[in-house]
C-alpha positions as CSV (number, residue, x, y, z in Angstrom):
1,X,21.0,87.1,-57.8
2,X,18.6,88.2,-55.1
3,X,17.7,85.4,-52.1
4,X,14.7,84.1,-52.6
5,X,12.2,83.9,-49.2
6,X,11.0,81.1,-47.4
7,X,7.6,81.5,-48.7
8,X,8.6,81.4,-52.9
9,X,11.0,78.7,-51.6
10,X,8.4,76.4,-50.4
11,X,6.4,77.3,-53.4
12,X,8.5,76.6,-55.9
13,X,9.9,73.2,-54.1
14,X,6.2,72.5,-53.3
15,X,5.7,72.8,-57.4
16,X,8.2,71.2,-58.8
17,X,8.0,68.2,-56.7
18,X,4.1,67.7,-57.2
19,X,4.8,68.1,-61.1
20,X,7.3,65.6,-60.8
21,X,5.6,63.4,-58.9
22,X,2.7,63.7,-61.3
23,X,4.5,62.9,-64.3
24,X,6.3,60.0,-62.5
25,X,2.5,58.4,-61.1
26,X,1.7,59.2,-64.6
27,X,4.3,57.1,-66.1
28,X,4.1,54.2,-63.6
29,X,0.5,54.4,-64.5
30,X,0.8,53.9,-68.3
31,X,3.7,51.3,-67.7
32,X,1.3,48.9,-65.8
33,X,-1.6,50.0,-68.7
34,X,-3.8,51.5,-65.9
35,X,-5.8,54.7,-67.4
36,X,-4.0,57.4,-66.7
37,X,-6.4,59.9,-65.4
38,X,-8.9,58.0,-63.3
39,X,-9.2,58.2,-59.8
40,X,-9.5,62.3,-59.6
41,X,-5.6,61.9,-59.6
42,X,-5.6,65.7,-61.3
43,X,-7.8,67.2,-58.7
44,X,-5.8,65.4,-56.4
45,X,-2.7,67.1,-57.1
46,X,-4.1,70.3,-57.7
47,X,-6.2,70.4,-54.2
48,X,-3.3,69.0,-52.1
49,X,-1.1,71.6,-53.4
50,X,-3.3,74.1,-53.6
51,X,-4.7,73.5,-49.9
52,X,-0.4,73.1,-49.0
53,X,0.3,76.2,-50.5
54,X,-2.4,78.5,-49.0
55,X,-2.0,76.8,-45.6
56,X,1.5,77.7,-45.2
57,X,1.3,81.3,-46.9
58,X,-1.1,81.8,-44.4
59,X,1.1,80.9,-41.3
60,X,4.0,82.9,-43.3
61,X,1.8,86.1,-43.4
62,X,0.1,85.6,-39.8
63,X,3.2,84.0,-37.9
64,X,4.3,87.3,-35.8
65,X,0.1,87.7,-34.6
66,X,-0.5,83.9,-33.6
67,X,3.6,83.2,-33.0
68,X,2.5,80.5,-30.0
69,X,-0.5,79.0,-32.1
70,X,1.9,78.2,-35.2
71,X,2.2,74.6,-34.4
72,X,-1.7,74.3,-33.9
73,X,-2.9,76.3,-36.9
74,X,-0.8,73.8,-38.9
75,X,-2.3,70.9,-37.2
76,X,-5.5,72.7,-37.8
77,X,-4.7,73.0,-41.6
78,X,-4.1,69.3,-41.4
79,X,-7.9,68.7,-40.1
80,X,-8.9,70.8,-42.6
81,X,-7.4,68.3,-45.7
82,X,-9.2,65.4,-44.5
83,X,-12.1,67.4,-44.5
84,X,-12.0,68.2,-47.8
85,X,-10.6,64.6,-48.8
86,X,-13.9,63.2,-47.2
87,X,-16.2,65.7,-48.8
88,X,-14.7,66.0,-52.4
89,X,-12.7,62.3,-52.7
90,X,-13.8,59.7,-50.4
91,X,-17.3,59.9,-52.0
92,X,-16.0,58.5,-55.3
93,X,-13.3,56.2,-53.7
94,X,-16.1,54.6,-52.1
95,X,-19.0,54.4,-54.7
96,X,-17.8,50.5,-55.5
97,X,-17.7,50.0,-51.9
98,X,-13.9,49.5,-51.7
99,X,-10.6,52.2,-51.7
100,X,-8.1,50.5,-54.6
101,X,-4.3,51.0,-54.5
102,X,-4.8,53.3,-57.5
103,X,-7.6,55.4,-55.8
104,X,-5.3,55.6,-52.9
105,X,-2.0,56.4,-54.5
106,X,-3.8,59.0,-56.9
107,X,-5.1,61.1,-53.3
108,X,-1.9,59.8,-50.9
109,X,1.1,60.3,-53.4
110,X,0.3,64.2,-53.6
111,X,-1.1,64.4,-50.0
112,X,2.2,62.6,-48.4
113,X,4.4,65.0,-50.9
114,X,2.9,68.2,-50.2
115,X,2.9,67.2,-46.2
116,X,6.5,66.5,-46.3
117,X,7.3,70.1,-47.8
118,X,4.7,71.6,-45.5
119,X,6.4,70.2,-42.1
120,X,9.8,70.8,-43.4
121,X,9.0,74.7,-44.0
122,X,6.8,75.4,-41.2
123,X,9.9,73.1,-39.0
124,X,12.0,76.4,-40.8
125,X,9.8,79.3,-40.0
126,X,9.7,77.9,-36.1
127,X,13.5,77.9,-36.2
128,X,13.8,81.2,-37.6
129,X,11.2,83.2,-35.1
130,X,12.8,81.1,-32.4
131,X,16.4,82.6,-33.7
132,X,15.1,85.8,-34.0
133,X,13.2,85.8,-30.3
134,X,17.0,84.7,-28.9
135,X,18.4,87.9,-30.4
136,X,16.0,90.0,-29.0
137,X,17.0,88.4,-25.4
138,X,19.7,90.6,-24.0
């Protein structure tokens, strides 16, 4: 069985999570009798994982050139999902002049998921250039 690298690792863990989560919020949802897909809850699970994903490929593929700007260009990726959250989301949240719990679990549920597997991998990738930069010591 060949060993799988940190990138498909996050990927797939990144996936299967959000899918799960999805089908969980769904079924909570239709347990209480709320609609099921209001609240852009698909694009929200589909942006945050798409924006998770292509953040952290990116500091994969770029982590030997910016090696000291890791932990920035994630915080930077970070800036750049609220960004999008208050251009594509918080417009619709706010059209009856108030967030509801559902409008915020559909956008946080993902966001908080995706974030945790984000920081845990990009915690990983530190640790590993920081093990390999100790080898190289003599």
């Amino acid at each position: 069985m060949t060993k799988l690298n940190l990138t498909a690792k996050f990927l797939l863990l990144l996936d299967a999570s959000l899918l799960v989560s999805f089908a969980v919020h769904l079924f909570i949802l239709y347990m209480r009798g709320n609609p099921l897909f209001d609240n852009l809850i698909i694009q929200s699970y589909v942006v945050n994982g798409f924006l998770a994903a292509l953040i952290f490929v990116l500091l994969y593929r770029f982590r030997e050139r910016f090696r000291n700007q890791i932990g920035f260009l994630f915080m930077s990726g970070s800036f750049v999902k609220f960004v999008v959250f208050f251009l594509l989301f918080y417009p619709t949240y706010k059209q009856d002049g108030e967030l509801s719990k559902l409008e915020f679990a559909a956008f946080f549920v993902p966001y908080a998921l995706a974030l945790f597997w984000e920081t845990y991998f990009v915690s990983k990738l530190m640790k590993i250039m920081e093990q390999k930069d100790r080898e190289k010591q003599p």
